[in-house]
C-alpha positions in Angstrom: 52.6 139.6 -83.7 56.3 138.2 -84.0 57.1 136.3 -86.7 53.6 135.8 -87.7 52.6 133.6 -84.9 49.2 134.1 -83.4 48.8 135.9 -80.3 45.8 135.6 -77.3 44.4 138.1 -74.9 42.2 138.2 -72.4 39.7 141.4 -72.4 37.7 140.4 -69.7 37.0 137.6 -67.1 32.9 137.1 -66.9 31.4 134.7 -63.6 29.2 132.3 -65.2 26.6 131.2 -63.0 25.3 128.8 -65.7 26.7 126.9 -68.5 23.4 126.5 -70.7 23.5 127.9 -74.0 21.0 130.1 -73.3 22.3 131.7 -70.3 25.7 132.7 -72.3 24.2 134.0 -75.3 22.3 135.9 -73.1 25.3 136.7 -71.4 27.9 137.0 -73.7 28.6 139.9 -76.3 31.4 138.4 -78.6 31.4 139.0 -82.6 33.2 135.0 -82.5 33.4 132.0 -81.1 35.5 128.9 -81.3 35.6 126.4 -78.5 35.3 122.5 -77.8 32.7 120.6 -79.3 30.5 120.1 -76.2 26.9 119.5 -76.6 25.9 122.7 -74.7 28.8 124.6 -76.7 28.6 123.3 -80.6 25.0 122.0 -80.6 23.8 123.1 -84.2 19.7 123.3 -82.3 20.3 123.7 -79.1 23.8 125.0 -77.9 25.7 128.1 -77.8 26.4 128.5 -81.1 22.7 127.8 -82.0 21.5 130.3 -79.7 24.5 132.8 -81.4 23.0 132.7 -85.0 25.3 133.7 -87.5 22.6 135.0 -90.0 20.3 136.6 -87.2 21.8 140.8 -87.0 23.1 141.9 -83.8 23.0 145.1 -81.9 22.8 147.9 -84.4 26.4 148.6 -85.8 27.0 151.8 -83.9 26.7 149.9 -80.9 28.9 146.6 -81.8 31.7 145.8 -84.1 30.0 143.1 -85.5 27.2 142.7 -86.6 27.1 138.9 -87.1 28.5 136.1 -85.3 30.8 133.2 -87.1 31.5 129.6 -85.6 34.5 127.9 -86.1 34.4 124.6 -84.5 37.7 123.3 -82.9 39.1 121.0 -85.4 41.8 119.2 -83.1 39.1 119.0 -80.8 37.1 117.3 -83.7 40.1 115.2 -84.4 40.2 114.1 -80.6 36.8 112.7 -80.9 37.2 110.5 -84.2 40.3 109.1 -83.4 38.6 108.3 -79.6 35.7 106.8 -81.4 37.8 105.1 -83.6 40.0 103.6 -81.0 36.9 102.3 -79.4 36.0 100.0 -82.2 39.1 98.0 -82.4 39.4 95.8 -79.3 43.1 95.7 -79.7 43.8 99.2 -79.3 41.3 99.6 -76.6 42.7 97.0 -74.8 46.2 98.8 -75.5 45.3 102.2 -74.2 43.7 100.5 -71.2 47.1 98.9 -70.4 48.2 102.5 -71.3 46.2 104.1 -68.7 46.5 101.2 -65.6 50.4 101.6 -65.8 50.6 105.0 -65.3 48.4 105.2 -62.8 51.3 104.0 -60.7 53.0 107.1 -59.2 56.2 105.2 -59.1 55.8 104.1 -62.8 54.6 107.7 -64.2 58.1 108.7 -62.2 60.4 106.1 -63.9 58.9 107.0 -67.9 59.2 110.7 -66.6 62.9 110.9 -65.8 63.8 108.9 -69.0 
């Protein structure tokens, strides 16, 4: 690590087939997990981190680093979602990120606000 920044690598590329929670946990060998907060992802019954119990023992601890599995939900990803939902209940600011949105949907507008 350089100057105590956080670095990421990638071990391993797995095909999913599926994207049910039970197909990756079934799939999957990790000792953590932090990702959106997607229904079939964050669930707290029925998605992947549901199906990943953190107080149910994994493979024995000769066989895996871990031997539980901690959740960390993404909190900008959290934040993203309150202000969204937040935004939605005042008409004005709804109305102001529709605006938002229509104007740079214009190739030619998105080019102008880009160079400037």
């Amino acid at each position: 690590m350089k100057e105590c920044s956080p670095v990421e690598r990638f071990l391993d590329f797995i095909p999913m087939e599926r994207h049910g929670a039970v197909y990756l946990s079934d799939t999957v060998d990790c000792c953590g997990q932090t990702y959106d907060n997607a229904p079939n992802m964050a669930g707290q019954y029925n998605g992947l981190q549901a199906k990943l119990n953190p107080f149910k023992p994994m493979l024995p601890k000769e066989h895996s680093v871990c031997t539980c599995i901690l959740f960390v939900p993404c909190l900008a990803h959290s934040f993203n979602h309150v202000v969204g939902e937040t935004a939605e209940c005042v008409m004005e600011a709804t109305d102001y990120f529709q605006f938002l949105q229509n104007f740079t949907l214009s190739s030619q507008v998105l080019l102008i606000v880009e160079t400037c």
